[in-house]
N, C-alpha and C positions, 0 to 999 in steps of 0.2 A: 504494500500500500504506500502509495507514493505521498499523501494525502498528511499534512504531517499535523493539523488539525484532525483530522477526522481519527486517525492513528492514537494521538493521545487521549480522544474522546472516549474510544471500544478500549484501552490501557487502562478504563478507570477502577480502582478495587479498594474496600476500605481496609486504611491501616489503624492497628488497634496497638503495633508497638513502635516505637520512637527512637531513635540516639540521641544521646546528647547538645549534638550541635544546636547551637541557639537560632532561633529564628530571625532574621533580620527586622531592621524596621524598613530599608530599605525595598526588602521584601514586600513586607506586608504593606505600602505605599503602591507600589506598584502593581500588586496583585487586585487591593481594593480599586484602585482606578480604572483599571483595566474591569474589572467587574460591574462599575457603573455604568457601562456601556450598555449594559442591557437594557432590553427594552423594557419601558417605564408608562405604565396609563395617562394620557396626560401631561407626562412629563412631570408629574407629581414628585417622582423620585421617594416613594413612602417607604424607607428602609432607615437599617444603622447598625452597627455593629461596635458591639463592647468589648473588645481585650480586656479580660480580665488577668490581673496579673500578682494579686495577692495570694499570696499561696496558702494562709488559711480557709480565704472565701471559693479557691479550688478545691481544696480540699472537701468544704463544705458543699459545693456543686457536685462533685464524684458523688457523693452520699444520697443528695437529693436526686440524682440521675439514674439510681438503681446500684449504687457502687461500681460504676464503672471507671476504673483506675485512671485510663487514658487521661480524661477530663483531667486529673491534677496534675500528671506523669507527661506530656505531650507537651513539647516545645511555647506552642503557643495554640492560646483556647479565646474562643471567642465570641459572643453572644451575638447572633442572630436576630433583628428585629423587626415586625412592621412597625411605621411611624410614623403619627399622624401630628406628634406634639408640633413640629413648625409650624404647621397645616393650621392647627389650635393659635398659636403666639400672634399669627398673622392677621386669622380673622380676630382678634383680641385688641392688636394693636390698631384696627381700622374700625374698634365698636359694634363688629357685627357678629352675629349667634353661629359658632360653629355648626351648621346642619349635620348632623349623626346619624347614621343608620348601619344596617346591615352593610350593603353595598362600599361603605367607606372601608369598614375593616376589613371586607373581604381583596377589598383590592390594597393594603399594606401587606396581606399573606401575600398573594398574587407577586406584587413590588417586588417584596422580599424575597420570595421562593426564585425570581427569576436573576436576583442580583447572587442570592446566593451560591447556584449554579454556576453561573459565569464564576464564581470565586473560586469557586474548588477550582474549576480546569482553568484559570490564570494560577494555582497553585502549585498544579502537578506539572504545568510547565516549566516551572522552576523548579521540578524535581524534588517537590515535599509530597508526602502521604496525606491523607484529610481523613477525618473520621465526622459524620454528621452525626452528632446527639438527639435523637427526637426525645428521648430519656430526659431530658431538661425540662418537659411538661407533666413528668410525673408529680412533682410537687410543685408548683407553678408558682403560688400566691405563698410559699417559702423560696422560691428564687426571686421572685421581684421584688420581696421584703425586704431581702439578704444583700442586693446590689441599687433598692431605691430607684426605681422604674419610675418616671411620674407617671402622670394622665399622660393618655395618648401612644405610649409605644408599649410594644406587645412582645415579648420576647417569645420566640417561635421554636429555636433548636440551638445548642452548639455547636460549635466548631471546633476541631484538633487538630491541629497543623505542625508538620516536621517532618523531618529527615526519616523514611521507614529502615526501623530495622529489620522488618521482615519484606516476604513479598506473598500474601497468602493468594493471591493470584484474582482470576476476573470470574464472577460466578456468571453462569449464562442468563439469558433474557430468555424473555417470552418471543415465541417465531413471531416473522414478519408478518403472516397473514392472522396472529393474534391481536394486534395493536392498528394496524392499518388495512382502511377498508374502503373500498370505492364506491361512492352513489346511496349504500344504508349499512348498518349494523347487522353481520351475519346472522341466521339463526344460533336457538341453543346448540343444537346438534352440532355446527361445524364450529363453533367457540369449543364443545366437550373434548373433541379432535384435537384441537389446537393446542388443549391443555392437557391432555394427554402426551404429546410432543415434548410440552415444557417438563413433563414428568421427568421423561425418559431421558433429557439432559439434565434436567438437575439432580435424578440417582448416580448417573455418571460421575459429574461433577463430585459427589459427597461420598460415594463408594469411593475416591480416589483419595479421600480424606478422610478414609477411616471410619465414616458415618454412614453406613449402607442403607440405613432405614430414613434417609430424608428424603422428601421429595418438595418442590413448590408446593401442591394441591397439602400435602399431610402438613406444611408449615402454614399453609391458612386458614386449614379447618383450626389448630390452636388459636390463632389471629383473630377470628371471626367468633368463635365457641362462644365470648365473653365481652361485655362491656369494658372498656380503657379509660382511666382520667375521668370519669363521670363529674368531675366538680370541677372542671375546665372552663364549661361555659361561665357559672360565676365566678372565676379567677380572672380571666378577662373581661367581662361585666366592671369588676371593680377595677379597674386599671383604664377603665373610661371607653371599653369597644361596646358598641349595641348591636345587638342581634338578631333585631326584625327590622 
């Protein structure tokens, strides 16, 4: 593949261990600029992103995230946000009633989900590993306590960035004719096909990692069995998102 964007893109695979080398600021300048780039609603730009850098308040994130070590252990970690506070300051400073709804905060995820992205792959092009926390909304309204969030920005996931010390390699995706489709949405039947497909490469994939009883399909009947976060919605309720 000659393609040397596209190359890095199908390269992508989360690292969960680190070396020591420190992470640049230089880096992370260049990587966050570069991920501006994305495309923005409006031009709204409803994002932001927190380094966190104290190493008890990491510490105390690893724990709130489900103990996952990386969070404290990982070069540099960094809070994920949508953001509406300038959005707020501005209609503030001109006298007029911030309008709220649904719609608003659904487009700071949207902002941010797309800034996000672009940030991982301007980071692995500099040759760090990235780990995405969604683990960070386990206890929500204890992480935006802990780091003092105001009204308006939404903290969405972490970030873990560094030099990998491993390489646990690229788990497969869902086939092409699973995800794109032309003119309508397949029937069930040929979706069951598709994911059948996705079985049988990702037994491959985990049979080769010692794990022969995983499949996609059997990691989302766990995913799905159960409700997640159930006190989400009012954790960002109070941090000032509305939800109808």
């Amino acid at each position: 593949m000659d393609n040397p964007t596209l190359k890095n893109m199908r390269n992508h695979r989360t690292v969960r261990s680190f070396s020591d080398e420190a992470l640049s600021t230089s880096d992370i300048r260049e990587a966050v600029e570069a991920a501006q780039c994305a495309a923005t609603s409006s031009w709204i730009q409803a994002y932001s992103i927190l380094q966190v850098t104290d190493e008890a308040e990491r510490q105390t994130l690893a724990e709130l995230s489900g103990g996952q070590t990386q969070v404290r252990a990982a070069p540099g970690f960094f809070v994920i946000c949508g953001d509406s506070r300038r959005h707020r300051l501005l209609m503030e400073k001109e006298g007029k009633p911030f309008q709220n709804n649904f719609e608003v905060f659904l487009t700071t995820v949207i902002d941010a989900s797309l800034f996000a992205q672009n940030l991982v792959l301007a980071f692995e092009s500099q040759g760090h590993g990235t780990c995405l926390i969604g683990g960070l909304r386990t206890r929500l309204a204890d992480v935006a306590k802990l780091l003092e969030f105001p009204e308006g920005v939404y903290p969405l996931y972490g970030l873990c960035v560094g030099k990998p010390a491993e390489d646990p390699g690229t788990r497969p995706r869902l086939p092409f004719e699973a995800v794109c489709f032309q003119g309508r949405y397949p029937s069930d039947e040929a979706m069951r096909i598709q994911m059948q497909q996705a079985d049988q490469a990702s037994e491959t994939y985990y049979t080769k990692r010692g794990a022969p009883a995983r499949t996609w399909s059997r990691g989302m009947l766990r995913r799905f069995a159960k409700l997640n976060r159930e006190d989400l919605p009012q954790a960002y309720l109070n941090l000032g998102a509305e939800l109808s």
